[in-house]
matplotlib code that plots the C-alpha trace (Angstrom):
import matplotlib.pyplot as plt

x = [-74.0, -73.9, -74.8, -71.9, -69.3, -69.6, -69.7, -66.4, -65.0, -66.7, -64.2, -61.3, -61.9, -62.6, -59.2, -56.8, -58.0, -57.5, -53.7, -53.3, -54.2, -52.2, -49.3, -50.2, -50.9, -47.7, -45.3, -46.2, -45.4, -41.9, -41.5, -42.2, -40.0, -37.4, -37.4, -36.0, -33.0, -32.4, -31.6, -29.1, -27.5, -27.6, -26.2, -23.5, -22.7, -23.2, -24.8, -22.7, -23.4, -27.2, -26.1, -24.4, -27.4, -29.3, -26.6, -27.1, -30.5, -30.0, -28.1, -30.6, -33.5, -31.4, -30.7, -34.8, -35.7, -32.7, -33.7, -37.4, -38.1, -39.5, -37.7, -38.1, -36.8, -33.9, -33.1, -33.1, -30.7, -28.1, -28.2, -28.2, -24.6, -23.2, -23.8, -22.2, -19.7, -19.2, -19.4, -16.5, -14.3, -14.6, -13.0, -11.0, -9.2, -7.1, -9.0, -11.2, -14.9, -15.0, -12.8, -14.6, -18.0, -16.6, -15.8, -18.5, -20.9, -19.4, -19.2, -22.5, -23.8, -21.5, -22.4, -26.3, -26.2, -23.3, -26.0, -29.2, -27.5, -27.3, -30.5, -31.6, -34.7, -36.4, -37.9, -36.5, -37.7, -34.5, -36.2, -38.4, -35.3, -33.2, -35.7, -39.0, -42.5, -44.7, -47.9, -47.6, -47.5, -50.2, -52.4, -49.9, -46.6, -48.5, -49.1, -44.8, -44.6, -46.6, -46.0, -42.1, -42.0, -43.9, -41.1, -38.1, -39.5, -40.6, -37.1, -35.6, -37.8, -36.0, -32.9, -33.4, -31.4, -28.7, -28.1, -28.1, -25.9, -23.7, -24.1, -23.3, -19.8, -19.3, -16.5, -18.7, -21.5, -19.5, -17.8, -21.5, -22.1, -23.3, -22.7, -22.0, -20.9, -24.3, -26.5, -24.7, -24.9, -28.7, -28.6, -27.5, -29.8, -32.4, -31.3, -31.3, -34.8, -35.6, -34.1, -35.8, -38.8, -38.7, -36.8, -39.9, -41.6, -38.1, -35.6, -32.4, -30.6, -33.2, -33.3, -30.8, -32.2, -35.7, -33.7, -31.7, -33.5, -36.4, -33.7, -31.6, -34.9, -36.2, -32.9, -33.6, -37.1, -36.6, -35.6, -34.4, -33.4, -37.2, -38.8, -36.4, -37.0, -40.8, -40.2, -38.2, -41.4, -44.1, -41.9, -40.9, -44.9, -45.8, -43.0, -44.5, -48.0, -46.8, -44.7, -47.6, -49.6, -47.2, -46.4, -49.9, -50.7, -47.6, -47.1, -43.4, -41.9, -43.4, -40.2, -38.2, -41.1, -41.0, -37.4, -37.9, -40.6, -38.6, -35.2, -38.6, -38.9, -35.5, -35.0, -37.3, -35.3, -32.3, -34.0, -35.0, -38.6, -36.6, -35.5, -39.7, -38.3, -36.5, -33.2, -32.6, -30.7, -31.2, -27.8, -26.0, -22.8, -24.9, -26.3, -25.4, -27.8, -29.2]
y = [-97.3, -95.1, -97.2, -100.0, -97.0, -96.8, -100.6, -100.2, -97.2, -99.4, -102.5, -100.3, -98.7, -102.4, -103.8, -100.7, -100.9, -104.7, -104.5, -101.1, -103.1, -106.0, -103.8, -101.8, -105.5, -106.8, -103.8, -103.4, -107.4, -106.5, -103.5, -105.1, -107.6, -105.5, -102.9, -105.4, -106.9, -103.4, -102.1, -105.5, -103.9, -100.2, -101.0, -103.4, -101.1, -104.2, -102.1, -103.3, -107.1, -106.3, -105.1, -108.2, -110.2, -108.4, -109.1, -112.4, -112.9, -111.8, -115.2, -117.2, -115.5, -116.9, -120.5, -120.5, -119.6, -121.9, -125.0, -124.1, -123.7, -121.3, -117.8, -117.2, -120.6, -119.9, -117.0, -118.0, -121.0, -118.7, -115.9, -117.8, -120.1, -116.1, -115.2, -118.5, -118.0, -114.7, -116.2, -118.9, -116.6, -114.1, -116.9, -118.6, -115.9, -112.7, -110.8, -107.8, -108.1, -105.3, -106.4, -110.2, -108.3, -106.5, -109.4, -111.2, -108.5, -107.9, -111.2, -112.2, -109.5, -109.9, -113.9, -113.1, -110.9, -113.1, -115.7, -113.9, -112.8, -116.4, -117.0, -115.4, -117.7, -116.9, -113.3, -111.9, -108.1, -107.1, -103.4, -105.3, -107.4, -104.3, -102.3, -104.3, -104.6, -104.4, -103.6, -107.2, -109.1, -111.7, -113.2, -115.9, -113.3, -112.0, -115.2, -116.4, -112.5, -113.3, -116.8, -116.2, -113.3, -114.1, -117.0, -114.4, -112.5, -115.5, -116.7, -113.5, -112.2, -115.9, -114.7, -111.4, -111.2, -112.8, -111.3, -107.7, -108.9, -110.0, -106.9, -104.4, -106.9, -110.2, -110.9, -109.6, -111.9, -115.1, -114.3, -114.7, -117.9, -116.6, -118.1, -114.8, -117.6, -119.6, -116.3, -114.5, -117.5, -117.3, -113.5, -114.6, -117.1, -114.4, -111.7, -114.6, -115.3, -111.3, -111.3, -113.8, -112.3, -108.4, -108.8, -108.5, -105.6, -103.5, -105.1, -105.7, -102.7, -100.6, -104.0, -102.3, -98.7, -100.3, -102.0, -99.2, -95.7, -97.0, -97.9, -94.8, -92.6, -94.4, -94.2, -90.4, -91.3, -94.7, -94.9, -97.9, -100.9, -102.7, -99.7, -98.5, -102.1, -101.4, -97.4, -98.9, -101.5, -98.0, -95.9, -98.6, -99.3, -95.5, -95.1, -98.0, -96.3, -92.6, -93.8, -95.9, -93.5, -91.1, -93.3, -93.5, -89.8, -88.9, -91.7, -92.9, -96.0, -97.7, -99.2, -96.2, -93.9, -95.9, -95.4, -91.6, -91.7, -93.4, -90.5, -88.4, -89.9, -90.0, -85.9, -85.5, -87.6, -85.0, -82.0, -79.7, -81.2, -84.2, -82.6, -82.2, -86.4, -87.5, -89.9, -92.9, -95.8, -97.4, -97.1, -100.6, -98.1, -96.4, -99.3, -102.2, -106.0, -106.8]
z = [74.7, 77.9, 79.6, 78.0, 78.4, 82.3, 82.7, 81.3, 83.7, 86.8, 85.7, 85.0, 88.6, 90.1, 88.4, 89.5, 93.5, 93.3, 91.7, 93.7, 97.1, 96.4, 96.2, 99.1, 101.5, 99.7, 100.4, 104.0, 104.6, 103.2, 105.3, 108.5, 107.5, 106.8, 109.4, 112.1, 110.2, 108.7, 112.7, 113.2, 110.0, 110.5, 114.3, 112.8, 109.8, 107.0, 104.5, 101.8, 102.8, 101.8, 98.6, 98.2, 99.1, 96.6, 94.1, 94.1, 94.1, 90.4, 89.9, 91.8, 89.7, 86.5, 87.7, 88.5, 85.1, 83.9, 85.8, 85.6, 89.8, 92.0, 92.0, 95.5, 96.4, 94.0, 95.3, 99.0, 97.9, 96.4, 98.7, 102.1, 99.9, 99.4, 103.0, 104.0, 102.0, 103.7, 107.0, 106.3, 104.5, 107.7, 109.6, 107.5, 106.0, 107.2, 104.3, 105.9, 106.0, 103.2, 101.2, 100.6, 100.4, 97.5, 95.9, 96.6, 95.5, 92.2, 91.4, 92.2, 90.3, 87.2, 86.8, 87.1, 84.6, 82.5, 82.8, 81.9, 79.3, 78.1, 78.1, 74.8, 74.4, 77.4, 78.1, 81.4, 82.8, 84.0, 84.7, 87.2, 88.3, 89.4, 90.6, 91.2, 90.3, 93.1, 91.2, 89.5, 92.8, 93.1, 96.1, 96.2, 96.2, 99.2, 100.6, 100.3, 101.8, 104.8, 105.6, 104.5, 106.7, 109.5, 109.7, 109.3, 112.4, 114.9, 114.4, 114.7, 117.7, 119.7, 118.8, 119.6, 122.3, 121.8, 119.0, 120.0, 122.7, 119.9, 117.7, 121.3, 122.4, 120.7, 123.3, 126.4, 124.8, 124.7, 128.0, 129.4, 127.9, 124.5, 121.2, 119.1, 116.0, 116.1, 116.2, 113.5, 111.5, 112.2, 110.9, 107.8, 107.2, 108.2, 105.9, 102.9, 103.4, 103.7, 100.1, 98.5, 99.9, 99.4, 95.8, 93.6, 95.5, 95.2, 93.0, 93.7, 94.0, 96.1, 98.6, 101.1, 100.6, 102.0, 105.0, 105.8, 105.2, 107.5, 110.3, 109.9, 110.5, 113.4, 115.2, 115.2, 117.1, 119.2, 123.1, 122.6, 120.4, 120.3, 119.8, 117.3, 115.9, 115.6, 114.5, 111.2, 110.3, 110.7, 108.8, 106.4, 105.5, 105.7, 102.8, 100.7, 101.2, 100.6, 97.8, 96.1, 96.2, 95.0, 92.0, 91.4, 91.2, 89.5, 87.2, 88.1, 88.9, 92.3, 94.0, 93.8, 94.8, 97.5, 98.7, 98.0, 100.7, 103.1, 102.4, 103.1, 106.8, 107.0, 106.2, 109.2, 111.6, 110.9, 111.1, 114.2, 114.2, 115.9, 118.7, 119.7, 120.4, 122.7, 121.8, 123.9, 123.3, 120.1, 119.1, 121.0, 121.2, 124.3, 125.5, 127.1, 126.0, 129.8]

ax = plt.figure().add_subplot(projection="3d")
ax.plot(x, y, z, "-o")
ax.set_aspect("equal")
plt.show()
């Protein structure tokens, strides 16, 4: 019976590393993912069009389980139609870029929810919707997190430089031949697919907290715009590992012990122990795309 008992414990103990490392392979793909974009965001100050991505990834999650297709297909679809949407309204209107993310956002968010709400026969975890479930991701979540984001960065890494020369002087930029339309375009596309990738290890109202706490803290750090690009990946996966394992030992939820630990990195970029660093030019307002 002993013997049966500690069978038992060996399986348990067998079952919690393998869901524990999923999340802890699967958090760190979104995190180097995210740290990039989350600079091109920080630098441009778009934090609210993340949170309007985010918002409607709730609608594409409730077309997906409406038409019965892949969420993260779904919720690519809708978010990169909002950030085209955003993109033509920007230059087709006199409205400010505020003022249509605001709309944008709230609507997005009010017709996912309208919608789920709808859908009274089929059983949907809005918890894990608005603030994620990263200890339920499978192998294949980590393999659409990889492959997905592996994608996001190749094609951001070509367009690197064009589009920091975009974010520092879109009219210096397409004075020297640059396309500042075609590459912020590209962003958008980029920040879709970062979305659709990142929205079940955080949910959708901690996605812009995980792409700009990381990029805030390494700004305090970097000597540049790569390497402030790079900082924002490490600190992003050293918050999902201190905050899963903080979750773990403490019992409370995963994704927003996970943003906790990055305000944690971030709370040492402000404080003296920053000064031991030395601050370069990750900020585009100091520096000048060569």
């Amino acid at each position: 019976m002993m013997d049966l008992g500690m069978m038992d414990l060996g399986m348990m103990d067998i079952i919690m590393d393998d869901f524990f490392t999923r999340a802890l392979i699967a958090g760190v793909g979104v995190a180097l993912v995210a740290g990039p974009l989350g600079c091109i965001v920080v630098w441009r100050r778009l934090a609210y069009f993340g949170d309007t991505l985010s918002h409607a990834a709730l609608v594409g999650v409730a077309l997906a389980l409406l038409l019965q297709v892949s969420i993260p297909l779904a919720v690519f679809g809708v978010s990169l139609m909002v950030a085209l949407m955003l993109f033509l309204l920007q230059r087709g209107t006199a409205i400010s870029a505020d003022a249509i993310l605001g709309l944008l956002s709230h609507t997005a968010l009010a017709m996912g929810l309208v919608v789920l709400a709808f859908m009274s026969g089929t059983q949907v975890d809005l918890l894990g919707l608005l603030f994620g479930d990263i200890l339920a991701v499978s192998v294949t979540d980590i393999v659409t997190i990889y492959l997905g984001g592996g994608a996001v960065l190749l094609c951001l890494a070509l367009v690197w430089r064009p589009l920091f020369a975009a974010t520092v002087s879109p009219e210096i930029a397409e004075a020297e031949g640059g396309k500042p339309s075609r590459v912020n375009l590209i962003f958008t596309v980029l920040m879709a697919g970062a979305i659709a990738i990142a929205l079940k290890i955080v949910g959708a109202l901690l996605i812009t907290a995980l792409l700009i706490i990381p990029a805030a803290a390494a700004r305090r750090f970097a000597r540049g715009p790569e390497m402030m690009a790079v900082l924002s990946s490490l600190i992003g996966a050293a918050a999902v590992i201190l905050g899963l394992n903080g979750s773990l030992a403490w019992d409370t939820p995963s994704g927003p012990s996970i943003v906790l630990a990055a305000v944690l990195f971030f709370l040492i970029g402000i404080s003296p122990l920053a000064r031991l660093f030395r601050r370069g030019a990750a900020d585009p307002s100091s520096e000048r795309a060569s």
